[in-house]
C-alpha positions, 0 to 999 in steps of 0.5 A: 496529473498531479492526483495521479503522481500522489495515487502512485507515490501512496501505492509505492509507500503501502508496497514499501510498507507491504515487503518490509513487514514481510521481510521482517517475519509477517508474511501475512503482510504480503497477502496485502499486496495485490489489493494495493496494487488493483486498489483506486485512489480512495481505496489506498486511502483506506488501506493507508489508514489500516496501516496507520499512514 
């Protein structure tokens, strides 16, 4: 249970990340988001790390 709660908690962080770049005027950011949100645990790994997270 306690890899999955870390899974999500990553997930929420990237679509946090996702909307508020954006938001913010970088729109193409949110392209990113359906790739977070269908991504496993170790593909969120890799996408943390393009983001620098």
């Amino acid at each position: 249970m306690k890899q999955y709660d870390e899974t999500e908690a990553l997930r929420r962080e990237l679509l946090d990340e996702v909307y508020a770049g954006a938001f913010s005027g970088l729109g193409a950011m949110i392209l990113d988001a359906e790739e977070i949100r269908r991504a496993d645990g170790g593909e969120l790994e890799e996408i943390a790390r393009r983001y620098g997270l």
